[in-house]
CHARMM internal coordinates of N, CA and C (Angstrom, degrees):
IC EDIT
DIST 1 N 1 CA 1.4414
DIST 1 CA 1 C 1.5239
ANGL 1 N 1 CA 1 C 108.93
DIST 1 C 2 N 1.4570
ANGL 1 CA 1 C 2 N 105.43
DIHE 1 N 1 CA 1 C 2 N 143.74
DIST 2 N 2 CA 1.3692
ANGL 1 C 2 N 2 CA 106.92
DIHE 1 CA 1 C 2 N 2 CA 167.20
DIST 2 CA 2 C 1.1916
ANGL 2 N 2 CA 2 C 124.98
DIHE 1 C 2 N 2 CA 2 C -129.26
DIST 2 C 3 N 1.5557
ANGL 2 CA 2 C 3 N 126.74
DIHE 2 N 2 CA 2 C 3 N 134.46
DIST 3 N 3 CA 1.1877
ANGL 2 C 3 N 3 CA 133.21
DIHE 2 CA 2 C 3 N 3 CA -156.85
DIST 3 CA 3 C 1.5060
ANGL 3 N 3 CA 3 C 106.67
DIHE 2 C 3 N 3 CA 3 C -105.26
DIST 3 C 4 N 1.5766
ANGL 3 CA 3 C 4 N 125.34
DIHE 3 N 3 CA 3 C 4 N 137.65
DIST 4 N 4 CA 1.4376
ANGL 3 C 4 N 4 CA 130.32
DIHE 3 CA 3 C 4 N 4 CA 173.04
DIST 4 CA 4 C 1.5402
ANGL 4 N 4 CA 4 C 117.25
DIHE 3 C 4 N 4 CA 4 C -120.39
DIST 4 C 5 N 1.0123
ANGL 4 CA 4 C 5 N 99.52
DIHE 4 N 4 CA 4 C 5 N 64.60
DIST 5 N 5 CA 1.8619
ANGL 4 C 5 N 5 CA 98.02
DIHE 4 CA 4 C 5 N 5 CA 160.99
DIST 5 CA 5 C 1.2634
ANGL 5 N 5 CA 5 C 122.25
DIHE 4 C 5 N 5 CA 5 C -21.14
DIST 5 C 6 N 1.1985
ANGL 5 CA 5 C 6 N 125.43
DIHE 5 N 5 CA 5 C 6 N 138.29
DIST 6 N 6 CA 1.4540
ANGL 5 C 6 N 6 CA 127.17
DIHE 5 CA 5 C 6 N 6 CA 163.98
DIST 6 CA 6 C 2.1685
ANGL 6 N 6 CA 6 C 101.03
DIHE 5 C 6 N 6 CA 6 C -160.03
DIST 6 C 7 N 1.9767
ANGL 6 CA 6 C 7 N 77.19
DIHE 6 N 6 CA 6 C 7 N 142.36
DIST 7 N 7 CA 1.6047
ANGL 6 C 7 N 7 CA 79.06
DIHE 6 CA 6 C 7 N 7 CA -175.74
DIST 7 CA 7 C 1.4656
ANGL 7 N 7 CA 7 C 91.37
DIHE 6 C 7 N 7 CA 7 C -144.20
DIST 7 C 8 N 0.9786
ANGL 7 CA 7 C 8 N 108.97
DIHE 7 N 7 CA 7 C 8 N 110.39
DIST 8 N 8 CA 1.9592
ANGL 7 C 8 N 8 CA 151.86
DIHE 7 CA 7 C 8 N 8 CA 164.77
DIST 8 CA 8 C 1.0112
ANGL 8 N 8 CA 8 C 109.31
DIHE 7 C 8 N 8 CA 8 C -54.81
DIST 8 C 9 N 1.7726
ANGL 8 CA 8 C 9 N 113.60
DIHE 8 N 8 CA 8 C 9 N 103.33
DIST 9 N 9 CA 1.9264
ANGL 8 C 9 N 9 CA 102.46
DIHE 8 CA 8 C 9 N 9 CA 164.68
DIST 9 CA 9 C 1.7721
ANGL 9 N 9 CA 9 C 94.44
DIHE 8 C 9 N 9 CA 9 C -118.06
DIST 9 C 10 N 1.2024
ANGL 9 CA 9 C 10 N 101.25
DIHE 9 N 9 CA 9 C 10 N -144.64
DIST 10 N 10 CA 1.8074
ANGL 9 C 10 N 10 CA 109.81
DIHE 9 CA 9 C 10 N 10 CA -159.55
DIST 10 CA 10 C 1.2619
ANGL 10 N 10 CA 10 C 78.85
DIHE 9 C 10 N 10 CA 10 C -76.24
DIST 10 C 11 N 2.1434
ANGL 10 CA 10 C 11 N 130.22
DIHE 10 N 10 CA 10 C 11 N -73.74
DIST 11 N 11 CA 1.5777
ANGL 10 C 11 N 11 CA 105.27
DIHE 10 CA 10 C 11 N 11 CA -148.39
DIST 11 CA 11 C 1.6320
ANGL 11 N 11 CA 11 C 101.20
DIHE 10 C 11 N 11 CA 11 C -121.62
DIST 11 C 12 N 1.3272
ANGL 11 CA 11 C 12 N 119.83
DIHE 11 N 11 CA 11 C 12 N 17.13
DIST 12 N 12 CA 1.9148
ANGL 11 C 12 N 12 CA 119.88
DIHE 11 CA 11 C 12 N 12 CA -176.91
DIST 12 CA 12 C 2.0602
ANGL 12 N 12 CA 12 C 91.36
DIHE 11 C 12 N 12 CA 12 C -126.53
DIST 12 C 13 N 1.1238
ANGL 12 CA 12 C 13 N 118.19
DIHE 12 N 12 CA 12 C 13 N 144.80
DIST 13 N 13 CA 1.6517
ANGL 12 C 13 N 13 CA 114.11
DIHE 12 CA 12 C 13 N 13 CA 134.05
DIST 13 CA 13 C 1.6374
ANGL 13 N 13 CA 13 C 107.63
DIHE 12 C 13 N 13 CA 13 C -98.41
DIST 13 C 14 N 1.2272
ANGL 13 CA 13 C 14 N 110.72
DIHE 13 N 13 CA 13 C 14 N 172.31
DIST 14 N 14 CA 1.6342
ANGL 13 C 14 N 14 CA 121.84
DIHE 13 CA 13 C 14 N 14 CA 136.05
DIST 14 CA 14 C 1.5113
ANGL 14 N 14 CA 14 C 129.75
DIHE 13 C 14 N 14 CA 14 C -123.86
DIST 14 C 15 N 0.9342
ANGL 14 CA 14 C 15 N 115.28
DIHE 14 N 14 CA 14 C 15 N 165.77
DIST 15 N 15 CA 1.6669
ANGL 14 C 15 N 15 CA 99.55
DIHE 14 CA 14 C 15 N 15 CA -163.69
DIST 15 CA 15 C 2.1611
ANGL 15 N 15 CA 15 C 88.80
DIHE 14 C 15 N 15 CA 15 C -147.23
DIST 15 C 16 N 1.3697
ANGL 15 CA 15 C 16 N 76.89
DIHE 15 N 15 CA 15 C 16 N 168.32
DIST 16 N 16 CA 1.6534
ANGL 15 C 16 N 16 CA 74.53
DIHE 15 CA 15 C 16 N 16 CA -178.08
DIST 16 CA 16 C 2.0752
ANGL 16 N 16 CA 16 C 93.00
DIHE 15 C 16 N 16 CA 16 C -158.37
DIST 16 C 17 N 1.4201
ANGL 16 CA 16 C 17 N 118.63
DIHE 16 N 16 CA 16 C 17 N -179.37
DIST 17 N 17 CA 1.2126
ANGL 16 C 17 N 17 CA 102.86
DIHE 16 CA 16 C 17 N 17 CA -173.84
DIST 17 CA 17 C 1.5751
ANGL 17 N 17 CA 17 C 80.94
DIHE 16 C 17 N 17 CA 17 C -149.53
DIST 17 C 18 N 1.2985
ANGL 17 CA 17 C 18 N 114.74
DIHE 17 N 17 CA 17 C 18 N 134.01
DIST 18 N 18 CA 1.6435
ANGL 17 C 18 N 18 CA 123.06
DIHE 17 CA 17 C 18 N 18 CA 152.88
DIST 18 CA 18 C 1.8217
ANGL 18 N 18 CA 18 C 131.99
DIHE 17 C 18 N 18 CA 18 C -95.58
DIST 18 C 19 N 0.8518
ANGL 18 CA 18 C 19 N 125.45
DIHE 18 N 18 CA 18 C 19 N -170.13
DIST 19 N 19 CA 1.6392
ANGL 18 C 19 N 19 CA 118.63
DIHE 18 CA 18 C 19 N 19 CA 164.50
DIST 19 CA 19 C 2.0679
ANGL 19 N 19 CA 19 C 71.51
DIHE 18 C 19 N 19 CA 19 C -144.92
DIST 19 C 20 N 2.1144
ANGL 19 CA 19 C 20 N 72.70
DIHE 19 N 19 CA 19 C 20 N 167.05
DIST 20 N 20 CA 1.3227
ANGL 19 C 20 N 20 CA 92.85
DIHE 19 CA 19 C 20 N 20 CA -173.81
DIST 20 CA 20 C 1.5385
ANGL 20 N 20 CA 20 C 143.81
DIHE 19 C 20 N 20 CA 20 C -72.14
DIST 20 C 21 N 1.6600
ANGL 20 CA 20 C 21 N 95.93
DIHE 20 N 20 CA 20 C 21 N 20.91
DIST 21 N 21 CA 1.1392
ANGL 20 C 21 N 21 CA 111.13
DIHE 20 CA 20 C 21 N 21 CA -175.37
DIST 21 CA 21 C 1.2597
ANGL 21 N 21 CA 21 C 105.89
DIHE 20 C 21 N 21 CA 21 C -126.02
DIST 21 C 22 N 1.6964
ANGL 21 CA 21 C 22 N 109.90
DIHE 21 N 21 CA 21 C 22 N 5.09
DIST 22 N 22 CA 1.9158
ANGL 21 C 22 N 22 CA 108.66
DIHE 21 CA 21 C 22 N 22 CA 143.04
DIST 22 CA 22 C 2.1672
ANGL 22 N 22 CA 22 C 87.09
DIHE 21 C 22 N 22 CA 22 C 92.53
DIST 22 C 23 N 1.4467
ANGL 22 CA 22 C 23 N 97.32
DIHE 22 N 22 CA 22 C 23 N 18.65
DIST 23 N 23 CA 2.0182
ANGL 22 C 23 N 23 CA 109.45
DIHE 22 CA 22 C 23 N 23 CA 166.86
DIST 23 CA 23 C 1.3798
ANGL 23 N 23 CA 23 C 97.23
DIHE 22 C 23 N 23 CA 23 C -83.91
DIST 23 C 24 N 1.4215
ANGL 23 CA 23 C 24 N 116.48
DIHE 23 N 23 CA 23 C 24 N 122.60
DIST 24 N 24 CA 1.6900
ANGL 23 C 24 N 24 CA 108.70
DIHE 23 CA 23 C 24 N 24 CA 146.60
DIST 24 CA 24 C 1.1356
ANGL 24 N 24 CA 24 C 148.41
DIHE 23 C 24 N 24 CA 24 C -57.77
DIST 24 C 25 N 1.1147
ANGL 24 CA 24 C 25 N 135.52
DIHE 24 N 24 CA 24 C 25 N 85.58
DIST 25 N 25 CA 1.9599
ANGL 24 C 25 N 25 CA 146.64
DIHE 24 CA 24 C 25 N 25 CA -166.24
DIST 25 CA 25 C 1.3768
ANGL 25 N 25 CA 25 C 73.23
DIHE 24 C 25 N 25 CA 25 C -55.44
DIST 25 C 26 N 1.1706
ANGL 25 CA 25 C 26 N 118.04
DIHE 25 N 25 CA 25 C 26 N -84.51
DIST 26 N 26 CA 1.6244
ANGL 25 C 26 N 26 CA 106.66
DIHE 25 CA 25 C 26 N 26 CA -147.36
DIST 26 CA 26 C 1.5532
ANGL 26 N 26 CA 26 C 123.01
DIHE 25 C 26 N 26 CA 26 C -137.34
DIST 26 C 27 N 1.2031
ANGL 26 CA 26 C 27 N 107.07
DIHE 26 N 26 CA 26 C 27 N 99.51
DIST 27 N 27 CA 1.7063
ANGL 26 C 27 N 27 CA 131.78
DIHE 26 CA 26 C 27 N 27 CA 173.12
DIST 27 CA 27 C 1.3803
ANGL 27 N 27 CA 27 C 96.18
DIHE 26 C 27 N 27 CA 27 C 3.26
DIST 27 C 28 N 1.3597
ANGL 27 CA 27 C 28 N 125.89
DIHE 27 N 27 CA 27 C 28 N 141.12
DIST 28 N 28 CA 1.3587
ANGL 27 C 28 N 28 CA 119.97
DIHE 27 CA 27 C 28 N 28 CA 161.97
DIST 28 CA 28 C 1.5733
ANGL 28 N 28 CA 28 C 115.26
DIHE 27 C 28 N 28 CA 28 C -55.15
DIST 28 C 29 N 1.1694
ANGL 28 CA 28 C 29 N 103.09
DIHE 28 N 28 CA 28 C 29 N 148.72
DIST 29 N 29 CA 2.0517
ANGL 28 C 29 N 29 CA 119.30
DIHE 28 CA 28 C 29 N 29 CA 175.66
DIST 29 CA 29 C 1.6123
ANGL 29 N 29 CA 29 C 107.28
DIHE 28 C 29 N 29 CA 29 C -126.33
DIST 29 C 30 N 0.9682
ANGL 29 CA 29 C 30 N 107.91
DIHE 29 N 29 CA 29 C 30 N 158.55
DIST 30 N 30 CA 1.4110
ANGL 29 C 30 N 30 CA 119.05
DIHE 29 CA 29 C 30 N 30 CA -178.88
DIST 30 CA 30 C 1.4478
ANGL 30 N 30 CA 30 C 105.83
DIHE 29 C 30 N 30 CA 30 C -110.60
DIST 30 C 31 N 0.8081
ANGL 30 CA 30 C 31 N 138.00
DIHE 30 N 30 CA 30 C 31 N 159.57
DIST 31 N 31 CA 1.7423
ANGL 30 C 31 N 31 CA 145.42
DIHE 30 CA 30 C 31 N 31 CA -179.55
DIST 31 CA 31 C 1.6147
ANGL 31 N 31 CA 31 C 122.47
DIHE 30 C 31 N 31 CA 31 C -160.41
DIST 31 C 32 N 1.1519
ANGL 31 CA 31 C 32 N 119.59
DIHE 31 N 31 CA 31 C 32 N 135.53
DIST 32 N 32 CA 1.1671
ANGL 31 C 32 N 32 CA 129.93
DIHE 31 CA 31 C 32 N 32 CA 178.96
DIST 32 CA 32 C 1.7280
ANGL 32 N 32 CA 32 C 122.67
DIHE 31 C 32 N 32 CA 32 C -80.35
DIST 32 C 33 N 1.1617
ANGL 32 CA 32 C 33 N 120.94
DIHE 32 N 32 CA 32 C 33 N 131.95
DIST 33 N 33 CA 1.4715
ANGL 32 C 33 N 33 CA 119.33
DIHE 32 CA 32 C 33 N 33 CA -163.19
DIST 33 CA 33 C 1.7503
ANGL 33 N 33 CA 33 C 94.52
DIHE 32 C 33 N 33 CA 33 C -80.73
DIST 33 C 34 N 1.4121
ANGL 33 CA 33 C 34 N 116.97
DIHE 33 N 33 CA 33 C 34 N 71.43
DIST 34 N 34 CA 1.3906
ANGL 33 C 34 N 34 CA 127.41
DIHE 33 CA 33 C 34 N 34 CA 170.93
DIST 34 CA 34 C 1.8563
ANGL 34 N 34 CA 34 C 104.36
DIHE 33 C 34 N 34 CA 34 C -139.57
DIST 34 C 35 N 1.4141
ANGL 34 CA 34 C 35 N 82.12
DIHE 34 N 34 CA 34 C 35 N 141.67
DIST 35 N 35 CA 1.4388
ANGL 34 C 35 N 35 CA 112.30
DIHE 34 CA 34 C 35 N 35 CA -177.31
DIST 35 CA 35 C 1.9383
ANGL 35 N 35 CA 35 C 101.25
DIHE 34 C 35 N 35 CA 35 C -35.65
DIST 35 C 36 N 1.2242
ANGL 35 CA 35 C 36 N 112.46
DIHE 35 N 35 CA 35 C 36 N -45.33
DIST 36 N 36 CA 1.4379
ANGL 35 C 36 N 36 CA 119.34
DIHE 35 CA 35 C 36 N 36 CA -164.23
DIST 36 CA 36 C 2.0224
ANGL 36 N 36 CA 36 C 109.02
DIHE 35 C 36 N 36 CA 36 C -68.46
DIST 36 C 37 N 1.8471
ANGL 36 CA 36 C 37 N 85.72
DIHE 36 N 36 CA 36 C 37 N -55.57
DIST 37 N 37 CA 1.7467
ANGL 36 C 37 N 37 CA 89.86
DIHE 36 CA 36 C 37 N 37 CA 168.35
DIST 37 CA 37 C 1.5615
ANGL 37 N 37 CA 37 C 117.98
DIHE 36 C 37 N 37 CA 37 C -80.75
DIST 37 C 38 N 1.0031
ANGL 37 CA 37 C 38 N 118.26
DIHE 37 N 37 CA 37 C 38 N -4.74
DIST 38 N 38 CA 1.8125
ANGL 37 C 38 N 38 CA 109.70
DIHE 37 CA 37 C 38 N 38 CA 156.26
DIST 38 CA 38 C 1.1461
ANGL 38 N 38 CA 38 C 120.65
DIHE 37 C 38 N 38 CA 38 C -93.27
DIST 38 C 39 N 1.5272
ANGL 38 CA 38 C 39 N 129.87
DIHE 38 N 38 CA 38 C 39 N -15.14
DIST 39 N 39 CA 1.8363
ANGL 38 C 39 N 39 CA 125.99
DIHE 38 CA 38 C 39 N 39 CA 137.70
DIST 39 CA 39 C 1.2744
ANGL 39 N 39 CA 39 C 113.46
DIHE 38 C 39 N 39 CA 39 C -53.51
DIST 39 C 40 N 1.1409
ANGL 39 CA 39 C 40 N 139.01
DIHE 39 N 39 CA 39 C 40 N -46.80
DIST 40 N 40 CA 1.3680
ANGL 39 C 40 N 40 CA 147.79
DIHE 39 CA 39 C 40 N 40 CA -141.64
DIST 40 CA 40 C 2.2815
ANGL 40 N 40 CA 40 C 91.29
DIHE 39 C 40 N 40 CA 40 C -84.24
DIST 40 C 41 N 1.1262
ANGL 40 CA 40 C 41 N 80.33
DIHE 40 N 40 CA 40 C 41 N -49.85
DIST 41 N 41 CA 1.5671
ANGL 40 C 41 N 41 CA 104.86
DIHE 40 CA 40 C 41 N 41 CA 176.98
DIST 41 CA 41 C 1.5021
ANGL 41 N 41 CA 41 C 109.33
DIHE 40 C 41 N 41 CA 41 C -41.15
DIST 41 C 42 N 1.5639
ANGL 41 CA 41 C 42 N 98.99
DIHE 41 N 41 CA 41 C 42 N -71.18
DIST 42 N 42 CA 1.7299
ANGL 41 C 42 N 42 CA 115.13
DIHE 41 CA 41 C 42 N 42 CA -167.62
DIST 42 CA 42 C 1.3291
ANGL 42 N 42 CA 42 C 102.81
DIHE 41 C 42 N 42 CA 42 C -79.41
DIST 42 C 43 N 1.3699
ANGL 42 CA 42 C 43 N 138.06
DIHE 42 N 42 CA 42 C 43 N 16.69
DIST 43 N 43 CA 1.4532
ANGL 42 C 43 N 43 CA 140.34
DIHE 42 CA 42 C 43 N 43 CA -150.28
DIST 43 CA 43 C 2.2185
ANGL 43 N 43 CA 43 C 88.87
DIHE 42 C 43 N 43 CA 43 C -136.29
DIST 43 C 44 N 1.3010
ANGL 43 CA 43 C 44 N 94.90
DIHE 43 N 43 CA 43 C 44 N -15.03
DIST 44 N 44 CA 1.7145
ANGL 43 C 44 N 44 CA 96.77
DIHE 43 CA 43 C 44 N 44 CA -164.10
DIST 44 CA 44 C 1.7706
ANGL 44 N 44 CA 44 C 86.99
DIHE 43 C 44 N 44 CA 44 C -108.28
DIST 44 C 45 N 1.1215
ANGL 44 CA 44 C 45 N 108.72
DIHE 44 N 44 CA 44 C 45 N -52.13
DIST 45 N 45 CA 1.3224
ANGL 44 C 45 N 45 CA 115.50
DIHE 44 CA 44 C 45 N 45 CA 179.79
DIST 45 CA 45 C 1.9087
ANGL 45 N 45 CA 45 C 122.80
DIHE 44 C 45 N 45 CA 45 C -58.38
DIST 45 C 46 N 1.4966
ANGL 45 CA 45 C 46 N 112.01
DIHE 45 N 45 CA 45 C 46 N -20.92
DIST 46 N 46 CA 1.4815
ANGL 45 C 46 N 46 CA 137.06
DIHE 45 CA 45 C 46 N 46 CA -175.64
DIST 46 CA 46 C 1.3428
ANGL 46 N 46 CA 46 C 92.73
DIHE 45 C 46 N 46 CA 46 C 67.42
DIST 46 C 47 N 1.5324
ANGL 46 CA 46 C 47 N 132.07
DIHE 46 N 46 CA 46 C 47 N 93.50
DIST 47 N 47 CA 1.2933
ANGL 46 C 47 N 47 CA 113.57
DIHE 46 CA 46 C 47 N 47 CA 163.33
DIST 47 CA 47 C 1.8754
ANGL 47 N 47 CA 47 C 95.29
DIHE 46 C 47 N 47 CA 47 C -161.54
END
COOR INIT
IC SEED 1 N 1 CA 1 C
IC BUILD
């Protein structure tokens, strides 16, 4: 299993990704609530 954190403020998230043994895939990132970094997002994530 893989786990995707995400923590939501008014204008940034950050998100981070685990596997199920609690390893970090991927360092937390920060992202902007814009059309470009929520492609960029769902494009890293495959979805």
């Amino acid at each position: 299993m893989i786990a995707v954190g995400i923590d939501v403020s008014k204008s940034k998230s950050t998100t981070a990704i685990l596997n199920s043994d609690g390893e970090l895939l991927l360092k937390p990132i920060d992202f902007q609530h814009s059309r470009s970094d929520m492609s960029a997002l769902f494009s890293l994530l495959d979805i």
